[in-house]
C-alpha positions in Angstrom: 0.0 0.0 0.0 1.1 3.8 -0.5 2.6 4.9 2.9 3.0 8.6 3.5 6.7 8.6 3.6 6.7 7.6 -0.3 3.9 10.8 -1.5 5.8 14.1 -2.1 5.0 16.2 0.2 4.4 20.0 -1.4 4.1 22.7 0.9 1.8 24.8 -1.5 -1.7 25.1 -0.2 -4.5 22.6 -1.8 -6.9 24.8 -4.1 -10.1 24.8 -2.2 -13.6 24.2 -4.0 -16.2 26.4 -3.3 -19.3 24.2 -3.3 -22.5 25.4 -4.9 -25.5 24.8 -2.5 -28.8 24.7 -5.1 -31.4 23.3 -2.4 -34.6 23.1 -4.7 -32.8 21.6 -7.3 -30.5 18.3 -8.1 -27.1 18.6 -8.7 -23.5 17.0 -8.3 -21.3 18.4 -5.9 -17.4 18.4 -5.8 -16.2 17.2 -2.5 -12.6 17.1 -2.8 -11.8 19.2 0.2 -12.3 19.6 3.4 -15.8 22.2 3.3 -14.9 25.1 5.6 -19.1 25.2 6.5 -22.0 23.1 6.2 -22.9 22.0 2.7 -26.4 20.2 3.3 -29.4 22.4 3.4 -32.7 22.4 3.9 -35.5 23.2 0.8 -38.1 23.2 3.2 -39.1 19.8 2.9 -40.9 18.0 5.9 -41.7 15.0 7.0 -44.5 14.3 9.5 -43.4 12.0 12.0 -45.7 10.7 14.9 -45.2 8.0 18.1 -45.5 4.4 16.7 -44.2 1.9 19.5 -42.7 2.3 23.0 -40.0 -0.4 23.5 -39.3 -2.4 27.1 -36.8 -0.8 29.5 -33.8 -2.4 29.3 -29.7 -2.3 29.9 -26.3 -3.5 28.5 -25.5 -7.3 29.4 -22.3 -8.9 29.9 -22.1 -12.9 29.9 -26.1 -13.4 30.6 -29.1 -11.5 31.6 -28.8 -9.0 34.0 -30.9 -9.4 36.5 -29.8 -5.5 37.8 -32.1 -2.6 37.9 -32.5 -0.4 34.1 -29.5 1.9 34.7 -31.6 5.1 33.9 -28.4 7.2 33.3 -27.9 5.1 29.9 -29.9 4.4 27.1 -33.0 2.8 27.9 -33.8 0.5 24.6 -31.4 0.2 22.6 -33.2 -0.6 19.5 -31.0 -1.0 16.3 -33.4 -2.9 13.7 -36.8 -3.7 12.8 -38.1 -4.9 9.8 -41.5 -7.4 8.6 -41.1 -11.5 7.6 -41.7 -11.9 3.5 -44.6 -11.1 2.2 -45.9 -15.1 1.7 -45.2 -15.8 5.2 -48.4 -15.7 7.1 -48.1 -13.6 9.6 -46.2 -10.6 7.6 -48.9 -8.5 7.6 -49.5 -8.0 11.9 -46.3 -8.2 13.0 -42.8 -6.9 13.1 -39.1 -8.2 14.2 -37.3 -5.8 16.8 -34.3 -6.6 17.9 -33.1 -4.3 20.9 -29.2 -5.3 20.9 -28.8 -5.5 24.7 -30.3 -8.9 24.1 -33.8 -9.3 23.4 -35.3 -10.0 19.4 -38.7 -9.0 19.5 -42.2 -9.3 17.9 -44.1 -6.6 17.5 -48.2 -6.9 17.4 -48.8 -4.0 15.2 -52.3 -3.8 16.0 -51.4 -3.2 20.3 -48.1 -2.3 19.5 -46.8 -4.9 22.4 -43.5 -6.3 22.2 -43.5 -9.6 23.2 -39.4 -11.4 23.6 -38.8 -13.8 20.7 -35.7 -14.8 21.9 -33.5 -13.6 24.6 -29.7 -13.8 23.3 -28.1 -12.9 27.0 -29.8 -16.3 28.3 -28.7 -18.4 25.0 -25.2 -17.6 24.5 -23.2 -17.3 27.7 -20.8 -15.4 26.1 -23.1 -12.7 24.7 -22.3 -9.2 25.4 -23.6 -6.0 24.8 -22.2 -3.5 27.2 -18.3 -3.2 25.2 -19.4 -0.3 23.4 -22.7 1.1 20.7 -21.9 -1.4 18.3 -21.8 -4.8 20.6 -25.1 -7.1 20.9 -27.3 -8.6 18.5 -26.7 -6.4 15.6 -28.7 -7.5 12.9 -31.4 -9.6 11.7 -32.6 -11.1 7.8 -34.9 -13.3 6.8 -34.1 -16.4 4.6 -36.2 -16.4 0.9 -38.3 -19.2 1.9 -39.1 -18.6 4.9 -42.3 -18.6 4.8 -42.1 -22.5 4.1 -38.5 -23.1 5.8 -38.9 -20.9 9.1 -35.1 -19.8 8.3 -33.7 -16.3 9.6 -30.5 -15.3 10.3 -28.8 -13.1 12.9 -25.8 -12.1 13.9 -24.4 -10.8 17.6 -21.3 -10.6 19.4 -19.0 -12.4 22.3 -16.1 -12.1 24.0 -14.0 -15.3 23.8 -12.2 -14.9 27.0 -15.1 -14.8 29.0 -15.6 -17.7 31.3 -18.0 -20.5 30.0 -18.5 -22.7 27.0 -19.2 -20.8 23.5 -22.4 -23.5 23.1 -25.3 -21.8 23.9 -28.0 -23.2 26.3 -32.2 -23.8 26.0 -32.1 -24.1 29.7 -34.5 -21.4 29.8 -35.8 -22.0 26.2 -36.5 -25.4 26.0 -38.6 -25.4 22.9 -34.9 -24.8 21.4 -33.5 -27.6 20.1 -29.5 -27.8 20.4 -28.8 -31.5 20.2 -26.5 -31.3 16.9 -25.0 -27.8 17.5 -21.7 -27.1 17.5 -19.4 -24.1 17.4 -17.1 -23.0 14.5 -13.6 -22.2 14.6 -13.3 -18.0 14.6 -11.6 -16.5 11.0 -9.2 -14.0 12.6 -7.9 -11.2 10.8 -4.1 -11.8 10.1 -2.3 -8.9 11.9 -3.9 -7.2 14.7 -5.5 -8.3 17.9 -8.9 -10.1 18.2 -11.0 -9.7 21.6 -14.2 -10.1 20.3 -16.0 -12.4 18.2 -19.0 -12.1 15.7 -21.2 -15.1 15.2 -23.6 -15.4 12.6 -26.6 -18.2 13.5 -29.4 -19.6 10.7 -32.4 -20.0 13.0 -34.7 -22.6 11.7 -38.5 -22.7 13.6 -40.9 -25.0 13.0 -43.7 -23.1 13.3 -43.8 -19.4 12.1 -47.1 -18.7 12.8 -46.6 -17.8 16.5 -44.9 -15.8 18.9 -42.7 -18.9 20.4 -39.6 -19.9 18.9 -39.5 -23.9 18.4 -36.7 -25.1 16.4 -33.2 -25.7 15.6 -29.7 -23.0 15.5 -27.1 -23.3 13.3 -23.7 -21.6 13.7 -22.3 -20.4 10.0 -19.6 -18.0 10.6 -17.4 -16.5 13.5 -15.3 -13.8 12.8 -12.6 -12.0 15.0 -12.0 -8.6 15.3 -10.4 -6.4 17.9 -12.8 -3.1 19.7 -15.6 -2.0 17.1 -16.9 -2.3 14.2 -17.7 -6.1 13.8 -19.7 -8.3 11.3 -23.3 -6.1 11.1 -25.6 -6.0 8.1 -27.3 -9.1 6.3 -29.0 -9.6 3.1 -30.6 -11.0 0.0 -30.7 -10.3 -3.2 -34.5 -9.3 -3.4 -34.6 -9.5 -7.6 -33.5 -13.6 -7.9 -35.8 -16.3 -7.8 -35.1 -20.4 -7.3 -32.7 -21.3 -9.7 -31.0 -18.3 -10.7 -27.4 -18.2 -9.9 -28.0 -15.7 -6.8 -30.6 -17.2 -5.6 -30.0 -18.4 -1.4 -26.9 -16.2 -1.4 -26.2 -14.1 1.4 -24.9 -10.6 2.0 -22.8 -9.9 4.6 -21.5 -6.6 5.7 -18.1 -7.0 8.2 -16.5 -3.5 10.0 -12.8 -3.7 9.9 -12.5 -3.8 13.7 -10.8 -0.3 14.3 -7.7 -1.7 12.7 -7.9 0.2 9.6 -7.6 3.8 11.8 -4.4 1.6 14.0 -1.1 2.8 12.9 0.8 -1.0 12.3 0.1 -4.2 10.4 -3.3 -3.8 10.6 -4.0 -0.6 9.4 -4.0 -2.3 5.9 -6.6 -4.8 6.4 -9.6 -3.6 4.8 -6.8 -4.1 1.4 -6.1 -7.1 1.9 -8.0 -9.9 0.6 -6.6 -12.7 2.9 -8.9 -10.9 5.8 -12.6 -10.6 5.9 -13.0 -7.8 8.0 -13.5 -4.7 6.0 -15.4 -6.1 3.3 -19.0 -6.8 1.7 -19.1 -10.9 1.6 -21.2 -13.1 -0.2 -21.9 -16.8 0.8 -24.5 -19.3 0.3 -26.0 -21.4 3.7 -27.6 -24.0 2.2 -24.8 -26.1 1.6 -27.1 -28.4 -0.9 -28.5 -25.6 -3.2 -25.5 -26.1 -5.4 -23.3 -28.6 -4.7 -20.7 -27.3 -7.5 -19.5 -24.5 -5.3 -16.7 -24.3 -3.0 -17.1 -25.1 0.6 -16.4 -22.5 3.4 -13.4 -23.6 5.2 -15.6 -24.7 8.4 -17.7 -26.9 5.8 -21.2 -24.8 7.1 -21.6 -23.1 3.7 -20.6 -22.8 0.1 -18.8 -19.9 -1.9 -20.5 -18.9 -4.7 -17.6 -20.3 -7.6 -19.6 -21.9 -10.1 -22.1 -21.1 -12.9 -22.4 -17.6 -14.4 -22.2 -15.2 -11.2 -19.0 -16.7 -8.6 -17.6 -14.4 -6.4 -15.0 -12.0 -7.9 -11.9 -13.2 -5.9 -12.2 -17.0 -5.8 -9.6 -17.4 -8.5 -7.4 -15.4 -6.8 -4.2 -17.1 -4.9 -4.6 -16.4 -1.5 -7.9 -13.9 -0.7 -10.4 -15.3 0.4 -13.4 -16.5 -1.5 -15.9 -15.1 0.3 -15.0 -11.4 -0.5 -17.9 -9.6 -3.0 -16.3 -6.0 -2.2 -14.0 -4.6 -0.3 -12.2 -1.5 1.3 -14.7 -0.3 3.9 -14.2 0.9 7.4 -17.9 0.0 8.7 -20.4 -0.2 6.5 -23.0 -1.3 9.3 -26.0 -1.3 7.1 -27.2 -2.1 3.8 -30.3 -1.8 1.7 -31.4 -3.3 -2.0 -33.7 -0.7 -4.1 -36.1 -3.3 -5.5 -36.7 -1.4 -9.0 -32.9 -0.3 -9.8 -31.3 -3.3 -8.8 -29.4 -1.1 -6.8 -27.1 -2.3 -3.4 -26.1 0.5 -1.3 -24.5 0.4 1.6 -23.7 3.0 4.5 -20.3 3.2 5.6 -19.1 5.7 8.9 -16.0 7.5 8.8 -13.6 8.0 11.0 -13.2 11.8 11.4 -14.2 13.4 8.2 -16.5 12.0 5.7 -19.8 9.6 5.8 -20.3 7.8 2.6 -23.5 5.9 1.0 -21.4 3.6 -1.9 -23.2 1.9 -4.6 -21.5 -1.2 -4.2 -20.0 -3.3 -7.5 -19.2 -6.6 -7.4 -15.5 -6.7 -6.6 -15.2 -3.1 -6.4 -12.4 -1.4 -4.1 -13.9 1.3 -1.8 -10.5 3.1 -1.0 -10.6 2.4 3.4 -8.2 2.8 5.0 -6.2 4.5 2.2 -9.0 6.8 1.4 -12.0 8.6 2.9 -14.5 10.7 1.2 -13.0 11.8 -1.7 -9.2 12.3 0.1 -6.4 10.7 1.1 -6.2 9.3 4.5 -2.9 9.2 6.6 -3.8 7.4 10.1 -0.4 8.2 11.3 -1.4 11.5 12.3 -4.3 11.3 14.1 -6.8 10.0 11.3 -6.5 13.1 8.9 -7.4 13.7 5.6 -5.0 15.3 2.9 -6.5 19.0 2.7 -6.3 19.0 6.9 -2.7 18.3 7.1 -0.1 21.1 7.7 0.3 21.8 5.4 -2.3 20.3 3.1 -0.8 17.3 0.9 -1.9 17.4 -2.7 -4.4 14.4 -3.6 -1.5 11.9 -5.5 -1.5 12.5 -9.5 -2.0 8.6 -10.0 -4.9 7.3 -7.9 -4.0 3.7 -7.6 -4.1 1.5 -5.2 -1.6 -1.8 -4.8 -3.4 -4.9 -3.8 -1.5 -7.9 -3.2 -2.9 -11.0 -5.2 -3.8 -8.8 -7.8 -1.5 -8.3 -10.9 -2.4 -4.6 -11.8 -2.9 -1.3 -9.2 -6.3 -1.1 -8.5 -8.5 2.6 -8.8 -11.1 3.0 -5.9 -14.7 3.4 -6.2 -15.4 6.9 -4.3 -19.0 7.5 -2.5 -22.1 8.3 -4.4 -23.2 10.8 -1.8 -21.1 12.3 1.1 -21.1 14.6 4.0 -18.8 16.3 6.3 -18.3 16.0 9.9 -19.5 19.5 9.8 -23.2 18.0 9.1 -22.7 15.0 11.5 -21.0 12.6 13.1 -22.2 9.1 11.9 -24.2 8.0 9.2 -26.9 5.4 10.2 -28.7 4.0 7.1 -31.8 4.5 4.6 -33.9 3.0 2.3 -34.8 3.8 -1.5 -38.7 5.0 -0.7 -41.1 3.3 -2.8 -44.2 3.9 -0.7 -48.0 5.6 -1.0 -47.7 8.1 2.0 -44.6 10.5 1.1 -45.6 10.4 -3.1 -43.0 13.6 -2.7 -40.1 11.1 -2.4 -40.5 8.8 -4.3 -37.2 7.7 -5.6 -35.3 9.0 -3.1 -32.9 7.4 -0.7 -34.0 8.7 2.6 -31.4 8.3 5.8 -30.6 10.1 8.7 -27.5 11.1 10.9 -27.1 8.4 13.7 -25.7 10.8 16.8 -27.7 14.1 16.1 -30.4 12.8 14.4 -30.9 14.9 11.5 -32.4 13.5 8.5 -31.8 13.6 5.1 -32.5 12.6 1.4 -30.8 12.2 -2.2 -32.2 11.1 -5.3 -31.4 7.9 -6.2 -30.7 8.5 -10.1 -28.2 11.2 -9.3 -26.4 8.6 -7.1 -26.5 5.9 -9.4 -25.4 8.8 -12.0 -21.9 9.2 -10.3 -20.6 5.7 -11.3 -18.3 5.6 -8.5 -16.2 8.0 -9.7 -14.0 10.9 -7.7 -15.2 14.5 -7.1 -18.7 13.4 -8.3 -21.7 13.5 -5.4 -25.8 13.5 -6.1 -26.7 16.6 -3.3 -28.2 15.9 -0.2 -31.0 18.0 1.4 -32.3 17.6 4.7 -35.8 16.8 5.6 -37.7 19.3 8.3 -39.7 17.0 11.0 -43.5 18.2 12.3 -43.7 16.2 14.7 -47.3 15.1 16.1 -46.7 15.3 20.0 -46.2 12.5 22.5 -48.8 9.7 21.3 -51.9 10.4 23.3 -51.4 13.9 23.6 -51.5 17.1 21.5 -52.0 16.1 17.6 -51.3 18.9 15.9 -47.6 18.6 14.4 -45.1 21.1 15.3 -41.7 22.1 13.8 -38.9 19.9 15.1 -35.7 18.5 15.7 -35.2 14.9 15.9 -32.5 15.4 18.6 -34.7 17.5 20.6 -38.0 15.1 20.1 -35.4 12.2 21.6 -34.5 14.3 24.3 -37.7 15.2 25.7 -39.2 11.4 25.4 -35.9 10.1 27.4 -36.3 13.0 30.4 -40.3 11.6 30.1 -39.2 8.4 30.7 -36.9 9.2 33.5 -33.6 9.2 31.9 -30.8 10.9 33.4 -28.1 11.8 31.5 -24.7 13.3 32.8 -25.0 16.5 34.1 -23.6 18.5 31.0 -26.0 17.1 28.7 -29.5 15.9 27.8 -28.8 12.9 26.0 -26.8 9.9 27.0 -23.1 9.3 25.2 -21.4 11.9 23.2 -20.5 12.7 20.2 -18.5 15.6 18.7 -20.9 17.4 16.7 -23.5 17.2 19.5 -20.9 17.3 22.6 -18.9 19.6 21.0 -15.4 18.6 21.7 -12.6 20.2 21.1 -9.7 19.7 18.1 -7.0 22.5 17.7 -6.7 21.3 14.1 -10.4 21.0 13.5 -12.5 22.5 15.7 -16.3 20.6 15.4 -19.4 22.0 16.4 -22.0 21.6 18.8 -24.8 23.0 17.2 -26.8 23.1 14.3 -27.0 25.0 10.6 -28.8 27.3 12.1 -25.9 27.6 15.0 -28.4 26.5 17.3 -27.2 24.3 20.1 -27.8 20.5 20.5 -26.9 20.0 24.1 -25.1 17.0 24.1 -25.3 13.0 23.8 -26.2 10.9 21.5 -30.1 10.6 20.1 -28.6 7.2 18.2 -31.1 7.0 15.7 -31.7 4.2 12.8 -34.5 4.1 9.9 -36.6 1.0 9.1 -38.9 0.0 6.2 -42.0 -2.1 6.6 -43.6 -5.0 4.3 -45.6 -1.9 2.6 -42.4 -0.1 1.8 -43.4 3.2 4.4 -40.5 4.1 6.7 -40.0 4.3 10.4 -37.3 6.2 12.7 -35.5 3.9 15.4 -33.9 6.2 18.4 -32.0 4.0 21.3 -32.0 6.8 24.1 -35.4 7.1 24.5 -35.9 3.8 23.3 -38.9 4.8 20.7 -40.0 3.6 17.4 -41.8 6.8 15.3 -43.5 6.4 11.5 -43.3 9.0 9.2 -47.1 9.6 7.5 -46.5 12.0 5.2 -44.8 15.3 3.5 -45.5 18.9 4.2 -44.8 20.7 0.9 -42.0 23.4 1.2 -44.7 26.6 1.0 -45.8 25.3 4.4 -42.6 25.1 6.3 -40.6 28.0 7.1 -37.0 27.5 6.4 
């Protein structure tokens, strides 16, 4: 890999882009630089966004349920996914999966809006944790193509291998589950770096998907090393293929590079390397009988796709591992297919610049940890991008990347949409909008900021428009929020921010937050932090103060395509109903 030592270091001052905010109409930005001010904007656009669902109380756990009191000075449900069963299973249209990641996967009657525990993870895996950081728990849930004839879902979570106790998990306390031939797989460890965590992805089978009980078999695929963050996160299939195509049963998997690729040292270069899974999109089929032609995963519990007209893009390649569909990420934590473009995006958080949405290609290389945004990353001085250094360092003339196992350099793929730390702090995810109630957005992927809540749009065409290449954004707006009061009081919506709606729901339910702030965690741009080289804010556009914390907010999508807006503090799930045209919502 280019190292910084071997770039010539000029000492004249990068040329600065002055970036052309047109807020009621689309266009490609060029991001090149470092923005000295916001560059997202607001074209008066709203979203009306009322209470849906009120999740359980609930706490961290470390190596089984805790049995302690809800510590009210943290976040009090920690809800990170939800999303609906396939349309031909039976029960799709009533219900929803929640998974709150301190340990319990939920259903969700949509009719009384109870959550009732599917299956408790802290009692099943007595290795489980949830309290080493925002990213530790169950992280992610899919549902298998046939499910609705199989019972098949996936999930994956997180341990901590030192911990004492066998890796096997128990049914003492769910003995409906059935763990007679499980059996633990040996964990693929990144090879540099150390490993103190482990992710594990399980196929669930149950036997009867028609009720609230789980009553079945587990299956352990895949376990994965990694060292303090970012582990193995988003799951997914292809929504366009159908039995017998050549991606039919394959699943996505989305793996954070572990923190290593912001480590100065031999793993820094991880998310490169195609002998490591961490840092990459991976692809891999479950059902090892679907087709028998393909490779077998090294642990023998799943094939590589390798055969027929679509194999994987690396499984030719001397020493990378077959799994690998993309690669180059720092932790792209969720991912989302448009079902009418064919489209697979995935969000991926920065480290202390840029937040990317990447239209991901089929052994594309998406620059991390030699690139972020559109720049050039050095992690050897504290995780800065070219135009930040002192003095600025000129993006290199040839932008090529060396990969070993492949014969030629290797150009990155650069984000289709990006924003500054000087709009937030951590992307969370979106969908593609294909619904009835917001007609307005049609078309548009709509996601949010994870730590300050703010949410935002970007038309998909203009993304799909950039083709991966440098300097080349579709513009992102932010969406307004009239917000219709606490559920079961006043209805009539009122101009909002989604930090502040957070904020008042967690004080309602008796959180209590540190003393200099409203919200539990922190984060830079709400916490405000300071940097002597770059300086973030604590407030917002409109210089208006946040207050500190983290809202820690996530979007879902329902069976009928409308969205919903996840928030861990206060531990609330809220629908969006509809748009409020821009004549009725002062800027």
């Amino acid at each position: 890999m280019r190292r910084r030592q071997g770039i010539e270091k000029g000492t004249r001052l990068c040329v600065w882009v002055v970036l052309s905010l047109s807020f009621l109409a689309s266009a490609s930005v060029i991001c090149g630089q470092y923005p000295s001010q916001s560059q997202i904007g607001k074209d008066g656009t709203a979203v009306l966004l009322e209470d849906y669902a009120n999740l359980p109380l609930s706490s961290p756990t470390h190596g089984g349920a805790s049995k302690s009191p809800v510590n009210m000075n943290g976040q009090l449900g920690r809800v990170t996914s939800m999303c609906s069963e396939p349309a031909d299973a039976s029960m799709s249209s009533t219900r929803f999966f929640v998974n709150d990641q301190s340990g319990n996967l939920y259903i969700l009657d949509k009719q009384t809006k109870k959550f009732t525990p599917y299956l408790n993870f802290a009692q099943l895996f007595p290795k489980f944790v949830s309290d080493n950081g925002n990213t530790m728990g169950i992280v992610s849930i899919t549902f298998d193509p046939g499910y609705a004839k199989n019972g098949k879902f996936y999930t994956v979570h997180v341990e901590k291998p030192d911990m004492e106790g066998s890796a096997v998990p128990t049914n003492a306390q769910v003995p409906t589950l059935n763990l007679r031939d499980y059996a633990t797989t040996p964990a693929i460890n990144p090879p540099a770096g150390p490993t103190h965590l482990e992710s594990v992805l399980i196929e669930w089978t149950d036997a009867n998907v028609r009720n609230s009980t789980f009553e079945g078999t587990a299956r352990e695929l895949l376990r994965t090393g990694f060292d303090r963050n970012h582990p193995m996160a988003d799951l997914l299939f292809n929504p366009f293929v159908r039995r017998g195509q050549d991606d039919y049963g394959n699943l996505y998997i989305s793996v954070g590079d572990g923190a290593q690729g912001e480590t100065p040292g031999p793993g820094h270069t991880l998310p490169q390397q195609l002998n490591a899974l961490v840092g990459k999109i991976l692809r891999i089929t479950p059902d090892t009988k679907l087709r028998t032609t393909d490779v077998l995963g090294a642990n023998g519990r799943y094939r590589i796709p390798s055969s027929g007209a679509d194999p994987n893009p690396f499984v030719s390649v001397a020493g990378a591992r077959g799994e690998i569909f993309a690669y180059g990420f720092r932790n792209p934590h969720r991912m989302t297919w448009d079902t009418v473009s064919n489209t697979l995006l995935v969000d991926d958080i920065g480290l202390h610049e840029w937040e990317e949405i990447d239209i991901v290609r089929k052994g594309g290389n998406y620059g991390y940890a030699e690139r972020e945004g559109d720049e050039q990353l050095f992690v050897s001085d504290a995780g800065r991008t070219g135009s930040l250094m002192n003095p600025p360092i000129p993006f290199p003339e040839k932008d090529r990347l060396t990969v070993n196992g492949l014969a030629d350099p290797v150009t990155p793929l650069y984000p289709a949409a990006v924003y500054s730390h000087l709009d937030g702090d951590s992307i969370a995810n979106g969908f593609v909008y294909r619904g009835k109630l917001m007609p307005q957005l049609r078309g548009k992927y709509v996601f949010n900021d994870m730590t300050n809540g703010r949410l935002f749009y970007v038309d998909l065409s203009e993304m799909i428009a950039t083709r991966g290449e440098r300097n080349k954004h579709a513009q992102i707006h932010e969406l307004q929020i009239m917000y219709k009061g606490p559920a079961g009081n006043d209805t009539s919506a009122v101009k909002r921010r989604m930090f502040d709606i957070v904020a008042e729901a967690y004080a309602r339910k008796g959180g209590l937050p540190a003393q200099d702030r409203v919200l539990p965690g922190a984060a830079a741009t709400t916490t405000g932090w300071k940097d002597e080289e770059h300086r973030q804010p604590k407030t917002d556009s409109d210089g208006i103060a946040y207050g500190g914390g983290r809202a820690d907010v996530r979007m879902a999508i329902g069976g009928d395509a409308e969205l919903y807006v996840l928030s861990k503090s206060d531990g609330m799930i809220r629908r969006m109903i509809g748009v409020v045209t821009p004549s009725l919502v002062s800027k």
